[in-house]
C-alpha positions as CSV (number, residue, x, y, z in Angstrom):
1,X,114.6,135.3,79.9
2,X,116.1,133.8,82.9
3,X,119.4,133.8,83.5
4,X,121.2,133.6,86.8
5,X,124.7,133.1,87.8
6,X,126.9,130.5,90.3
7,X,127.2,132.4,94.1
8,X,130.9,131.9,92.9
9,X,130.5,133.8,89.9
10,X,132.3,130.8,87.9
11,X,128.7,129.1,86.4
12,X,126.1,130.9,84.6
13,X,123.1,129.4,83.5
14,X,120.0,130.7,81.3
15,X,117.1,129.2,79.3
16,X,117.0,128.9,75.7
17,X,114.3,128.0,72.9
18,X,114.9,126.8,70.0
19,X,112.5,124.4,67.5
20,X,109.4,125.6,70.3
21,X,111.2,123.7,73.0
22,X,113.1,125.3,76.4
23,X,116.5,124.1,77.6
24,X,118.7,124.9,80.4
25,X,122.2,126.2,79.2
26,X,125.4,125.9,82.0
27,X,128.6,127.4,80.6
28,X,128.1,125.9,77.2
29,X,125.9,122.7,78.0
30,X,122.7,122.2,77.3
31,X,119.9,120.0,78.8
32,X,117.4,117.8,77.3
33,X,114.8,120.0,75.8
34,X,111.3,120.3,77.9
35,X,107.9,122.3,76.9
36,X,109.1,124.8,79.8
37,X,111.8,125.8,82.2
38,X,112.3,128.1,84.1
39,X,113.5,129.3,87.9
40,X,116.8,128.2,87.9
41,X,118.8,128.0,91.3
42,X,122.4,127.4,92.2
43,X,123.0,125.8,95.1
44,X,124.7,127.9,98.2
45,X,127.9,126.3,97.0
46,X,127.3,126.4,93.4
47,X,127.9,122.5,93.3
48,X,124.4,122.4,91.9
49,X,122.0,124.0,89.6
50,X,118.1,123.1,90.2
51,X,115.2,124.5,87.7
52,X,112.0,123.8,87.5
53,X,110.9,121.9,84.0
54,X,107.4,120.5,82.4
55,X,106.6,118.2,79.4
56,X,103.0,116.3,78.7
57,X,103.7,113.6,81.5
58,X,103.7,116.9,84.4
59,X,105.8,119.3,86.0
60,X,109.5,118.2,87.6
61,X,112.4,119.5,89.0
62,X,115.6,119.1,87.0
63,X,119.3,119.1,89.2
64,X,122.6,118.5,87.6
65,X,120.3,116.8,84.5
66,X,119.1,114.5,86.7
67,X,114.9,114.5,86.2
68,X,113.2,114.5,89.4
69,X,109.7,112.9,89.8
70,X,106.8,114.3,88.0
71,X,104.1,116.2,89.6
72,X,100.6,117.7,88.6
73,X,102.1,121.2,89.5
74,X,105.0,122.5,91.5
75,X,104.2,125.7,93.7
76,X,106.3,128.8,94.1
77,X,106.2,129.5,97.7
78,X,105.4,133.1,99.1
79,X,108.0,135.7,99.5
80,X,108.5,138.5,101.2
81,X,108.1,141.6,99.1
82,X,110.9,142.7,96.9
83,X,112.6,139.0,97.2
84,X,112.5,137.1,94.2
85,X,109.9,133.8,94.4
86,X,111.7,130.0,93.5
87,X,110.2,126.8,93.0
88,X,112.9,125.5,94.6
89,X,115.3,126.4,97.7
90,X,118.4,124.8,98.7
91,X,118.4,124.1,102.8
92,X,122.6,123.2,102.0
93,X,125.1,122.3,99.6
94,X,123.3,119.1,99.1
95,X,119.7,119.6,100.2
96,X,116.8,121.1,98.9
97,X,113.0,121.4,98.8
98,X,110.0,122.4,97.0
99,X,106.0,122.1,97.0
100,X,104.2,119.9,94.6
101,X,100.5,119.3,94.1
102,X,99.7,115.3,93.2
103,X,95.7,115.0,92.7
104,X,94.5,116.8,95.8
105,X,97.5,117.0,98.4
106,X,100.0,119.6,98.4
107,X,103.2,117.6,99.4
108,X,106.6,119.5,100.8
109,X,109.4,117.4,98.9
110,X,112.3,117.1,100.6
111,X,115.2,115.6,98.8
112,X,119.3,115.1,99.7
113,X,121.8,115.0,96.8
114,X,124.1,111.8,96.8
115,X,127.4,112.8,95.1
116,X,129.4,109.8,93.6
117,X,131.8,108.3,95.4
118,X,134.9,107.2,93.1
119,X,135.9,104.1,92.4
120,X,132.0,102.6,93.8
């Protein structure tokens, strides 16, 4: 089971099955249901939670519910031994990247996070 919590210590997040389906539970609230996830991350600010998800259309990454693009496969990157391996890592508070294979290239994805603005 994966579970992980916030770097604050206020969020924790885990994966859940029910009805043969996966889901990603934060403090009480669960995602849309997906034929896996897994390898959830906060962000370094724990403003965000990223986890890697897959249905029949391909592999995606999931942050703060919102579906990212799908992919053939998403890669873990290599780790130093003894450090745990994550599809995804966070370069800031609103920044992150991960590898994803689409037909034969191996692409490095590199995506920022708009927050809302209120009252736009």
């Amino acid at each position: 089971m994966d579970v992980t919590f916030s770097p604050d210590s206020r969020k924790l997040a885990y994966v859940a099955t029910a009805k043969k389906k996966m889901f990603v539970v934060v403090n009480g609230e669960k995602s849309v249901p997906y034929e896996e996830a897994g390898s959830l991350v906060f962000g370094p600010d724990s403003g965000h939670l990223a986890f890697l998800a897959s249905d029949k259309k391909g592999m995606l990454i999931v942050v703060d519910g919102v579906e990212g693009k799908r992919y053939d496969t998403i890669l873990k990157p290599p780790t130093p031994k003894g450090k745990a391996s994550r599809n995804v890592l966070f370069d800031g508070p609103d920044s992150f990247h991960y590898l994803a294979v689409e037909g034969k290239k191996i692409l490095l994805v590199e995506e920022r996070i708009v927050r809302a603005v209120p009252g736009s």
